[in-house]
N, C-alpha and C positions, 0 to 999 in steps of 0.2 A: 504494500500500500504506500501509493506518492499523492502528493500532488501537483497541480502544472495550473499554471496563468499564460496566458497570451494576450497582448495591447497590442493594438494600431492605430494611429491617427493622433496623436497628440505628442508633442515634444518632451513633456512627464513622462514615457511610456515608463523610464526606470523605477521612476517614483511611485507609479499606479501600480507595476509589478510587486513593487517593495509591498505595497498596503494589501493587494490581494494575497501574495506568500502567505506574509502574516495570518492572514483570517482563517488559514488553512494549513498552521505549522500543525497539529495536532495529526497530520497526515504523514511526519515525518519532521524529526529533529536533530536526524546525526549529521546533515550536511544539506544544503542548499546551494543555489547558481543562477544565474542569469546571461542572457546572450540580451545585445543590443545591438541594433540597426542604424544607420543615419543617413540609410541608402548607399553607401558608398563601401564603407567597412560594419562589419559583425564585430564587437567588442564580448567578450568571452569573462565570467566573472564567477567562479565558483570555491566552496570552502565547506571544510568539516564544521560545521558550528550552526548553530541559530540565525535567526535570520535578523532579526533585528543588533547583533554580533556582526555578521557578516558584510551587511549591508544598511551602513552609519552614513549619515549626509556627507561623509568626506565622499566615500567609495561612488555614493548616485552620481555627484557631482562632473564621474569620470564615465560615466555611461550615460553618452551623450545619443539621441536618437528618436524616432517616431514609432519605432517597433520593438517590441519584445518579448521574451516569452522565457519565463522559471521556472524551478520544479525545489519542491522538499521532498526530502529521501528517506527513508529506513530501508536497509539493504532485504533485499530477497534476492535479485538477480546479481551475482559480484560481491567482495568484500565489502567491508565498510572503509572505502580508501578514496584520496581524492580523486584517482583516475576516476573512480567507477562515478562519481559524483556526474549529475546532470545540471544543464544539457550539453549535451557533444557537441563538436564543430567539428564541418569539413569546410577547408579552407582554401583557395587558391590564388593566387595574383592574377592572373589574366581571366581565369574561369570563373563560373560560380560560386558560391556560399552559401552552405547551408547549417545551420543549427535546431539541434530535434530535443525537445524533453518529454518525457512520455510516463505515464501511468499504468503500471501492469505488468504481466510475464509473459514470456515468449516459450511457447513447450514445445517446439522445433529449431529451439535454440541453436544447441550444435548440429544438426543438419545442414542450415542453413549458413552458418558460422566456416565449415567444411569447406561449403558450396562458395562459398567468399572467396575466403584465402584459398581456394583452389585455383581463382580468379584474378592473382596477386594484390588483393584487397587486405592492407595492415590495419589493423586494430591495437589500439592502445590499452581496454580495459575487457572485461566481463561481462559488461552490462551491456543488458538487450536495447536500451535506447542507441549504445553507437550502433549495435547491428542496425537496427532501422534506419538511423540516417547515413549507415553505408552502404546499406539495400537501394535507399533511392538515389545519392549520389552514383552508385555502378549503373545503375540506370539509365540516368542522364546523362551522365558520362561515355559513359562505354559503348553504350544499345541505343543510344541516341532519342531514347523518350523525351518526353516534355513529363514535368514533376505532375499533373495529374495523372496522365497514364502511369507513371511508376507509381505511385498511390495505389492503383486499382492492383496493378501486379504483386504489388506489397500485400494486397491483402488477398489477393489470389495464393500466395506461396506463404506467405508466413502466419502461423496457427495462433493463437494467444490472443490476452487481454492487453487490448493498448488505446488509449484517451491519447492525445498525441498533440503534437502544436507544431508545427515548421515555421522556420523565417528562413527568408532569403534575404538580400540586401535591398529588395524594394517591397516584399508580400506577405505577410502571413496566411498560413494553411491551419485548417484543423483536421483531423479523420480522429474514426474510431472504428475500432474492429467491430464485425459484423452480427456479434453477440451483444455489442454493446454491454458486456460484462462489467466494467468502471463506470462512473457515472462523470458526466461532461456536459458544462450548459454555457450557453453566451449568450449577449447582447448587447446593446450600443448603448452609448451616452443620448442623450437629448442634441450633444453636438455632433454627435455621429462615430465620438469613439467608439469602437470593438473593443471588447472584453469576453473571453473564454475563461473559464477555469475548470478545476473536478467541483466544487461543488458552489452553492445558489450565495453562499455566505460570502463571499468572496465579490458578487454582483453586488448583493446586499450591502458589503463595506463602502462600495464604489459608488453607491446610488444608482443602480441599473436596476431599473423597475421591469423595462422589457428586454424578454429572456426567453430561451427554447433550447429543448437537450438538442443536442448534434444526432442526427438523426442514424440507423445503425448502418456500417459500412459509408454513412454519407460523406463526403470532403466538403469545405468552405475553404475557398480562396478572398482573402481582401486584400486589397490593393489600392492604387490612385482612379483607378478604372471601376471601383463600388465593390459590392460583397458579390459573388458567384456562387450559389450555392448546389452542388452537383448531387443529386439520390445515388443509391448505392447503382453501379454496372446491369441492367438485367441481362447482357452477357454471361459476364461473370455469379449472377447470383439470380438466376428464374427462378431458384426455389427459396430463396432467405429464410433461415428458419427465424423461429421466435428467438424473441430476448433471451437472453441467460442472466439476467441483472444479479451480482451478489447482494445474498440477503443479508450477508455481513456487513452490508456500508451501515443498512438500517438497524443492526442488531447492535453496534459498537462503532465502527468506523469513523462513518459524518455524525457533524456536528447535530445537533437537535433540531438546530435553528434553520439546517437545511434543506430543501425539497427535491426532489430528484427522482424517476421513474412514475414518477404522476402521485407520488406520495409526500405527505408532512412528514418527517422524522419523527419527530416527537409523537405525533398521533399511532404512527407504527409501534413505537416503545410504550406508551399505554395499553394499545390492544395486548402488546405480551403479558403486560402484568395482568392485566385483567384475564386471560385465560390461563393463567399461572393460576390465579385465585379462586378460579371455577373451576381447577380439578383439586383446591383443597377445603370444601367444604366441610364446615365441621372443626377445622383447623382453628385452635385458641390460642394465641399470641397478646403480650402486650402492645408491642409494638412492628412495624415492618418498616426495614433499615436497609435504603442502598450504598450499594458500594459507589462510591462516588467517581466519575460525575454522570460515564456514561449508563448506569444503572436507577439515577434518579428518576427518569418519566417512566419506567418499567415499575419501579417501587410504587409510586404515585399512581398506576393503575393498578395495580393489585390492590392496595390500601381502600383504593374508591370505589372498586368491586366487592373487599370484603368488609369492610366498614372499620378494620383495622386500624389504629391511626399511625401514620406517618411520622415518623422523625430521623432526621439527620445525625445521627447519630454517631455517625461515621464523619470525619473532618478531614478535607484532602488539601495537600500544601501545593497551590499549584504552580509553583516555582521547580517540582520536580514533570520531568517526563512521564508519559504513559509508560508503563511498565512493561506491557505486551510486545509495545514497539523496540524497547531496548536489544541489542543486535546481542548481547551476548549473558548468558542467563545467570552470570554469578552478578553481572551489573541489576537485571530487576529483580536479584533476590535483593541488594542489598539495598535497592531502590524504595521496596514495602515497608518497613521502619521511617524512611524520614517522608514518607509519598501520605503516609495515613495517622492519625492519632484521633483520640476517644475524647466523647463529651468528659468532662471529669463527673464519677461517681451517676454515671447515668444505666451503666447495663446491671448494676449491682440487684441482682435476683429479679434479675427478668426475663420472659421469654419472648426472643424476638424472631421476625421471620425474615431472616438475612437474604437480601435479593442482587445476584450477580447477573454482567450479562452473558455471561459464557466461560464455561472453562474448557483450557490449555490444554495448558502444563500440571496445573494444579498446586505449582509453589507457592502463587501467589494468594491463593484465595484460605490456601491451607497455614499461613500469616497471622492472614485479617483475621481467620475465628480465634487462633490461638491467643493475639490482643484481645478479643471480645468475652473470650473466656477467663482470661487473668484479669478481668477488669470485673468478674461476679454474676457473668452471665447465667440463667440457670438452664435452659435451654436455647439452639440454638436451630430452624430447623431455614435449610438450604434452599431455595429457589432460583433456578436460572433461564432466564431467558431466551435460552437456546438451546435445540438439540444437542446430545453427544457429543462433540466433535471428534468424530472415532478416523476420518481418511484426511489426509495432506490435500490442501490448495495448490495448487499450479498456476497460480492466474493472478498473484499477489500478494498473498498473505504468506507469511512468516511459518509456514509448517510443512520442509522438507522432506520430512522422515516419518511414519507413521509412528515409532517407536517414540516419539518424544510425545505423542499427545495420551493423556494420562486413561481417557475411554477406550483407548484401543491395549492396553494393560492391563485394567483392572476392571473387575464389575462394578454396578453401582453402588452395591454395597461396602465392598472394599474400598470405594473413594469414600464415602458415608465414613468410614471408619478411619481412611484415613487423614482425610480433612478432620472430622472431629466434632461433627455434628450432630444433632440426634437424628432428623432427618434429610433427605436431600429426596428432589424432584427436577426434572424439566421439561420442559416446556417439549412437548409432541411434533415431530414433523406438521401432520396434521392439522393441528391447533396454530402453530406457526403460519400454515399458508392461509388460515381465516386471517388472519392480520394483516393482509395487504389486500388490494384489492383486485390484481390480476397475478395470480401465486402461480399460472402455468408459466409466466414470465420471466423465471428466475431460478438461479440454478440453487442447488440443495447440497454438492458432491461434498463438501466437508462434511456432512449427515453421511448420506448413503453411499458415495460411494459413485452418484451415478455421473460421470463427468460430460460433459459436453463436448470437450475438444480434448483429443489423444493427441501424446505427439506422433 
């Protein structure tokens, strides 16, 4: 999971990128970047750090231009290093320029990586965003395409999740893979600036009231020449299947505040807790207590469903990073301790109905009860918002190995026992698809297994 912005039409663009990053570091905080345009030359700007770190009025000052486009990172494809950091550049003096930051995985990775450098195509890093912007640059280059048609062939040969942005030194580009698996929405200023990003929050910071997702397989070219906006090939795609939207953006990912797939965020995380709460009827608690932050509108529909009351009871420092996101897992073990602390004297002999929005790994959540029980908890009993997560993502998310996620280890009961709870439940495939409103539209495979794209 990244995120990516794209500006055009405004001499700000650096500045507008800088405020949109921001509204969407939550999508990725080991490293960020930015490419800028000024028609002439591509200025290239990236680093391990945060973004408001990263990118200080000294730094915009020097990313001079009318076009741009950035991405925040937590590695999935690549180290956590600055090669791998987005967006790439392909560079030349006489030729083109191009720079790509992109959203997602590529699950024909090394195939297509093979097929490159078989091509004498070098690559500098890991990461499936250079592969794309050296897929289209061989293109254009080499095969003598124009950067739409390498677009379409991109997404003819190359399999995976990708929300995407291209600049060139006079145009930006958007595509999205044909699953439209990431979510990716844009729209102009009142002045006619373009704004893209992964999610609506990002519009929202900018003042961009009008907005539409990037349509699946579709491209957007803007330019000095207006916006072009191309539907997917029916060549290439007579039969486009359905969306595969993950239902991970909705379960934890985006922010609450943003919309995306024809849904409110928040409104999705209510429905969980409320059908959390209608398979525990009967269920006596004093109180129900989320894990913060992404677990609050989940807690807040259960509570409103079962009449339970609500409290915060959980206190989150948000000066640290999301945990999940953390690249390496001794970092969010030791992240749990200073990420969370307890109302003082508040769980002493009470039972409460602790509500997550997913588990892992199970270190972390297996923390949080151990604070809530040295703090005089007397019951504790588990609710999460999401199915099992018993198979590995391929498509963005942080879980390469099935052996690292703690459902595909142990039973329910064993995690019951070894978290430390008296009970644990979650949330049903089934009950999960009432929660949205078109549930054939989106893929499930961290649940079952069932994948949409092989590589």
């Amino acid at each position: 999971m990244c995120g990516i912005i794209g500006i055009f039409g405004t001499p700000d663009a650096a500045l507008m990128a800088s405020i949109g990053l921001f509204s969407i570091q939550h999508r990725g905080q080991e490293s960020c970047g930015m490419a800028v345009s000024d028609g002439k030359v591509i200025r290239l700007r990236k680093q391990m750090g945060l973004v408001k770190q990263v990118f200080d009025q000294d730094c915009l000052q020097t990313l001079k231009g009318s076009i741009a486009i950035g991405h925040v990172r937590y590695p999935t494809k690549g180290s956590a290093t600055e090669f791998n950091t987005q967006p790439h550049l392909v560079d030349t003096l006489s030729g083109p320029s191009y720079a790509l930051a992109s959203n997602g995985d590529i699950v024909n990775y090394q195939e297509m990586r093979k097929f490159l450098e078989g091509e004498n195509v070098y690559f500098k890093s890991d990461n499936d965003g250079e592969l794309l912007v050296k897929y289209i640059a061989y293109q254009v280059m080499r095969k003598g395409e124009g950067i739409i048609e390498a677009i379409r062939n991109l997404m003819r040969d190359i399999k995976g999740a990708y929300s995407t942005v291209l600049c060139t030194r006079d145009a930006l580009y958007m595509f999205r893979d044909p699953h439209s698996i990431r979510p990716m929405v844009w729209g102009k200023t009142p002045q006619g600036v373009v704004v893209v990003a992964s999610e609506s929050v990002a519009l929202d910071t900018l003042e961009i009231t009008d907005r539409q997702e990037i349509p699946a397989a579709g491209i957007i070219k803007v330019s000095d020449d207006g916006i072009r906006i191309l539907e997917n090939d029916p060549n290439l795609y007579r039969k486009l299947q359905r969306p595969q939207h993950c239902i991970f953006e909705h379960i934890y990912f985006s922010r609450p505040d943003s919309y995306h797939f024809g849904e409110d965020v928040y409104r999705v995380r209510e429905n969980l807790g409320a059908a959390l709460a209608r398979q525990d009827k009967g269920l006596k608690a004093d109180y129900v207590v989320p894990v913060p932050d992404s677990s609050n509108f989940i807690g807040l529909g259960y509570s409103q469903e079962s009449g339970i009351p609500l409290s915060l009871g959980l206190i989150r420092n948000h000066y640290i990073g999301r945990t999940f996101i953390k690249p390496e897992q001794t970092i969010r073990d030791e992240s749990v301790r200073q990420k969370f602390n307890l109302l003082p004297n508040f769980f002493r002999d009470k039972s409460v109905v602790l509500i997550d929005d997913s588990i892992v790994r199970g270190t972390t959540i297996r923390k949080i009860v151990r604070l809530i029980k040295t703090a005089g908890a007397r019951e504790i009993h588990l609710r999460i918002g999401s199915p099992q997560v018993s198979h590995s993502c391929f498509y963005g998310i942080d879980t390469p190995t099935r052996n690292e996620l703690i459902a595909n280890r142990m039973s329910l009961d064993a995690i019951r026992d070894y978290a430390g709870v008296d009970s644990i439940q979650h949330i049903s495939i089934s009950d999960l698809q009432t929660c949205v409103s078109k549930a054939e539209d989106y893929c499930y495979a961290c649940f079952n297994g069932d994948y949409p794209l092989k590589a």
